[in-house]
C-alpha positions in Angstrom: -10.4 -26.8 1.6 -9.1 -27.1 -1.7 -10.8 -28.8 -4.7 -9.6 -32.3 -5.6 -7.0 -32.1 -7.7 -8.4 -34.7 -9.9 -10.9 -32.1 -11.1 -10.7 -31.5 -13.8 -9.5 -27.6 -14.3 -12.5 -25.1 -15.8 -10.5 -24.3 -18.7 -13.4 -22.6 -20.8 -14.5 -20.6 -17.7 -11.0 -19.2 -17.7 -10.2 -18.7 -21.3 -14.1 -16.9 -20.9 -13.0 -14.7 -18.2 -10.1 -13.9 -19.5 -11.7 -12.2 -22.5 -13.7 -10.6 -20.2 -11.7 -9.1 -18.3 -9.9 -8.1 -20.4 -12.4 -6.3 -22.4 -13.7 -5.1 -19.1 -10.4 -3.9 -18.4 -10.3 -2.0 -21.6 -13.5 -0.4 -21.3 -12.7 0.9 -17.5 -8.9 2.6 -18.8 -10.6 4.5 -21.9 -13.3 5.9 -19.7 -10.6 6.5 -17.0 -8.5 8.5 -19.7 -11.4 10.3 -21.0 -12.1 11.3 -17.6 -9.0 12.5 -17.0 -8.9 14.4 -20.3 -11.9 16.2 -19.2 -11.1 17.3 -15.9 -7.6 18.4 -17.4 -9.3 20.3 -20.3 -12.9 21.3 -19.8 -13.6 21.8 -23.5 -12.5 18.3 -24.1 -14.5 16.1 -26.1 -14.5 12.3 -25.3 -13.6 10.3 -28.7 -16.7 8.1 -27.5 -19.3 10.6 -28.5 -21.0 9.6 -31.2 -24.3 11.8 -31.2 -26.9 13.0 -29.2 -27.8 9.8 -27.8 -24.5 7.4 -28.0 -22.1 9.0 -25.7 -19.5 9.3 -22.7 -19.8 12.6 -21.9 -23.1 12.8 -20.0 -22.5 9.5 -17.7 -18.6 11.0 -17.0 -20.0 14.5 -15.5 -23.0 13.1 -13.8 -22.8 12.1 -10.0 -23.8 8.9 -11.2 -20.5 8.7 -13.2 -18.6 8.6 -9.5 -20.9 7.1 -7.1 -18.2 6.7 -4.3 -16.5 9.7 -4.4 -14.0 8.7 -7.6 -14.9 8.2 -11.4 -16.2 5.0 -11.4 -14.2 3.5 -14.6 -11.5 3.2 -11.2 -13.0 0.6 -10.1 -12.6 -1.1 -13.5 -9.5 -0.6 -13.3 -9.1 -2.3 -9.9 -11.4 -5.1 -10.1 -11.0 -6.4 -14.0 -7.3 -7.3 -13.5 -8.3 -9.3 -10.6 -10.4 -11.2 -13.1 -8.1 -11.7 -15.6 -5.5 -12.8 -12.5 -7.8 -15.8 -11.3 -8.4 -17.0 -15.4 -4.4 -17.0 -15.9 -4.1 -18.9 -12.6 -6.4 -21.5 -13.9 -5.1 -22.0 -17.2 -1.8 -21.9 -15.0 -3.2 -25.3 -12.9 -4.0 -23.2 -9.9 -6.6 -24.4 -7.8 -8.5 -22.8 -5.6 -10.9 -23.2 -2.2 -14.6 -23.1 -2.1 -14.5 -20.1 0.0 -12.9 -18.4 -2.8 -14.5 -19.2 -5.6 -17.9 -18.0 -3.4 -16.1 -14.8 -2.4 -15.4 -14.2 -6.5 -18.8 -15.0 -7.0 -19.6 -12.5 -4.2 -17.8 -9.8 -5.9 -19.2 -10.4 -9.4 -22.6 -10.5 -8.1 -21.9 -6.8 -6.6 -20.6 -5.7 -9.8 -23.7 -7.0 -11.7 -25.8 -5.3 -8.9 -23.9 -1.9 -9.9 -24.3 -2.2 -13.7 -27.9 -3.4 -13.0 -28.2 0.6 -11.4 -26.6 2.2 -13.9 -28.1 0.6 -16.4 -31.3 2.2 -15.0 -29.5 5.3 -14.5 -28.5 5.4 -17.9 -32.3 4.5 -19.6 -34.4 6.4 -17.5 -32.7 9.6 -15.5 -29.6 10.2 -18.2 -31.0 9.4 -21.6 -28.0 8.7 -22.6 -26.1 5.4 -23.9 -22.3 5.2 -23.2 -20.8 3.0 -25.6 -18.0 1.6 -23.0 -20.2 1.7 -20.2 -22.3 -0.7 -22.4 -19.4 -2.8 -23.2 -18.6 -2.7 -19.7 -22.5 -4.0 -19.5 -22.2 -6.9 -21.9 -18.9 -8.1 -20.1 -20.4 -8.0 -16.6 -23.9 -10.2 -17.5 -22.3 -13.2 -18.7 -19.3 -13.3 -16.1 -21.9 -13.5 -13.5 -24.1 -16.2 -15.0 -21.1 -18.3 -16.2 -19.6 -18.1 -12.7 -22.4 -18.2 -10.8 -23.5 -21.6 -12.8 -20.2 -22.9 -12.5 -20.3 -22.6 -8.7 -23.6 -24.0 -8.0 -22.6 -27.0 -10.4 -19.6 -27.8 -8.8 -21.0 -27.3 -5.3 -18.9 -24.1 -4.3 -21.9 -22.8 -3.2 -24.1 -24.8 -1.1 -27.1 -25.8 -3.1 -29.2 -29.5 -3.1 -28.3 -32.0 -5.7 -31.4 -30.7 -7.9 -30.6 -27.0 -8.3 -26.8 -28.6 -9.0 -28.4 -31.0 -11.9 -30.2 -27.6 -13.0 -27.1 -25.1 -12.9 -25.1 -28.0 -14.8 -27.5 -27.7 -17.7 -28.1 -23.9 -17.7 -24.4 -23.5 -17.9 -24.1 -25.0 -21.1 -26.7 -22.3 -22.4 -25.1 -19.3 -20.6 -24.7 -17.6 -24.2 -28.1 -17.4 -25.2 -29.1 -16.2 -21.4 -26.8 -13.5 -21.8 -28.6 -13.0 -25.4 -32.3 -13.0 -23.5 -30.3 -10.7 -21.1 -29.3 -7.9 -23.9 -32.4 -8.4 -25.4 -34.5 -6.7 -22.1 -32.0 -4.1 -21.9 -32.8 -3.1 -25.6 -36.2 -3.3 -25.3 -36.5 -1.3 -22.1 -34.1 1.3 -24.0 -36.1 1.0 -26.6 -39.5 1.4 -24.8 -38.3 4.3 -22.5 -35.9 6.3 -25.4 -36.8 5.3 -28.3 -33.1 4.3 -28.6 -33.2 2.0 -31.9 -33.8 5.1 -34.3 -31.9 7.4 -32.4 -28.6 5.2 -32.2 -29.2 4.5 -36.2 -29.6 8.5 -36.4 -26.3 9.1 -34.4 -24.2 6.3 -36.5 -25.3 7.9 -39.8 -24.7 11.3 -39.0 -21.3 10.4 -37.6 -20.2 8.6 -40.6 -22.1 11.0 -43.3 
């Protein structure tokens, strides 16, 4: 059933995924572009290339670059709007069921599933660093913990009262576990490419 509608609205959650998506959103159409301006014209060369390591054009031709049969920035394009749909129906006064908000919650898990992979893919098969896949990355790790927090707290997902008290306080410090988040996938880069020097290589060679 619905929530009361004497709760109070999750206005920061919204105005959060709103960003979000929509800098999810923007990530998924320039990859879908320069995916589109490869297939059209082989010799193309993604604007997103910045060197040998920071790039777009390794994860767009690899079959990990279209996992389901379709370039994968699609999905993006399918599945940020969505996102950005539900934060404008909030800030609208829309209310929704628990079912819903544990379906979302379903989703974004799946999608932080996926970039967990292809993060993988990316750091130890591709060697390679896509600067909107990462954006697409540091988008994806907060949304889940934010809504995943936010559910638990407000009891959209069944939990006991404790791990309730608990998700209440870890949601106010979903910004520095999305920090402790970037932080692993910089040291793993890091540890398996070597990718600190390497990116400071490519960004001064690109701008020299």
């Amino acid at each position: 059933m619905p929530d009361s509608p004497t709760r109070s609205r999750p206005v920061g959650l919204a105005v959060f995924l709103l960003i979000a998506g929509g800098l999810g959103l923007l990530a998924a159409f320039e990859l879908s572009i320069e995916k589109v301006l490869s297939l059209s014209d082989p010799s193309h060369i993604p604007g997103c290339n910045v060197g040998v390591l920071v790039g777009c054009s390794t994860n767009l031709a690899s079959w990990q670059g279209g996992v389901f049969g379709f370039p994968n920035p699609f999905i993006g394009l399918m599945a940020w709007p969505v996102v950005i749909t539900i934060a404008v129906a909030i800030l609208a006064g829309a209310t929704f069921a628990r079912w819903f908000w544990a379906a979302f919650n379903v989703g974004v898990a799946g999608a932080l599933v996926f970039v967990g992979w292809l993060i993988y893919q990316s750091i130890y098969v591709l060697d390679v660093l896509c600067p909107w896949c990462m954006l697409t990355w540091a988008v994806t790790i907060p949304t889940f913990w934010a809504l995943t927090l936010y559910n638990l707290r407000e009891g959209h997902i069944p939990a006991s009262a404790r791990v309730r008290r608990i998700a209440g306080v870890w949601f106010g410090w979903v910004p520095l576990i999305t920090v402790v988040c970037y932080a692993v996938v910089v040291l793993l880069a890091q540890a398996q490419m070597d990718a600190i020097p390497r990116v400071i290589l490519d960004l001064k060679n690109a701008f020299s």
